[in-house]
C-alpha positions, 0 to 999 in steps of 0.5 A: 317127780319124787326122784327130781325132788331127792335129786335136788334137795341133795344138790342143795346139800352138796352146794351148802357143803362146798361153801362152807368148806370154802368159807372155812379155808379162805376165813382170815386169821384168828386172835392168834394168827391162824388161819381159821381152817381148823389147824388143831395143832397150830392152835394148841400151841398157840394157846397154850399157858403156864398153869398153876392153879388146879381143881381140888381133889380132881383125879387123873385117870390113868390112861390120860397119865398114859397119854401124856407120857407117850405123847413125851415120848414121840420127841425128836431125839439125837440118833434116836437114843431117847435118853429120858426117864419119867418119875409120875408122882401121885401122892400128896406127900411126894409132892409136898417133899418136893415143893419143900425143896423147889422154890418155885414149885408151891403149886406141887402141893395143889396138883393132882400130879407132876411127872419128873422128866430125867435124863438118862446118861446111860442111854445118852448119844456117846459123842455128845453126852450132853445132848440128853438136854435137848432131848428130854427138854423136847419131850417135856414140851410134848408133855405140855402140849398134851396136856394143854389138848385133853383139857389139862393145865401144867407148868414147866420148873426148872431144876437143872442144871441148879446144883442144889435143885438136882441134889435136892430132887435126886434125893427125894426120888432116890435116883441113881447117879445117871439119872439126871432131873431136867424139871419137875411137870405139875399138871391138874385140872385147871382153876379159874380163867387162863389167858396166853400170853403174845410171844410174837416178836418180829425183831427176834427173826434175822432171815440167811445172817444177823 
């Protein structure tokens, strides 16, 4: 009698599992136009935002500094050549140089860091040189993405190809002259409350021509 009771709360189980399995894959779609079937990677990108705003005084552990540079580092690059470098930037008068410099980067004097992805021209593809931008522009948005996923905010601003922005970076970092700065990552723990914006716009879509 005990074995039929075992054997039929565990059917009860089993049944409530496959529903909500099968409620949770044909749900509709969320806020942002996902389908509620726990797409983690769809929704990270989804709700990810410019962050300019961080908790004072909040430190970033080393191994999620890590983390954030591997994940940069699994970028798609032109023959596999990953002509990047990355500057971390941890001390407050480091990031006060650079927000003296870059006028859109005040937020420098209020992260916990910024990480400098750079092209480096001595590792670039030959053919085409100047493919270091796309490369090391792909690994910056993987260095958002992550950060935005393990609970971090980070903005991303410009340097190159502004002449002035470059010579500028260049020289507070000391980089040699095959060293390029793309941007400059300001990235701390969010401040305050942070809504993404709706980038969606079906008449920026052309399907096989214009």
């Amino acid at each position: 009698m005990k074995l039929k009771k075992l054997l039929l709360v565990a059917a009860l189980i089993a049944t409530a599992i496959i529903t909500m399995t099968s409620c949770n894959s044909n749900g509709g779609t969320n806020a942002h136009g996902i389908e509620d079937n726990n797409n983690i990677a769809l929704e990270n990108i989804m709700t990810r935002t410019s962050i300019r705003q961080y908790q004072p005084d909040r430190v970033i552990p080393k191994d999620t500094v890590e983390l954030l540079l591997k994940a940069a580092m699994s970028a798609p690059t032109a023959v596999n050549k990953q002509p990047w470098q990355f500057i971390v930037i941890d001390n407050c008068e480091s990031l006060d140089s650079l927000a003296e410099v870059l006028p859109y980067a005040k937020m420098l004097e209020h992260a916990s860091l910024a990480i400098v992805p750079c092209g480096d021209l001595s590792k670039a593809y030959p053919e085409e040189p100047a493919y270091w931008i796309q490369d090391v522009s792909a690994a910056t948005e993987n260095l958002l993405l992550a950060a935005h996923s393990l609970g971090l905010g980070a903005v991303w601003t410009g340097v190159y190809p502004t002449k002035e922005r470059v010579e500028a970076v260049s020289e507070r970092l000391g980089l040699p002259a095959h060293i390029i700065p793309l941007a400059v990552v300001p990235v701390g723990y969010p401040e305050g409350e942070h809504q993404p914006k709706d980038k969606w716009n079906p008449e920026a879509v052309h399907y096989n021509r214009w």
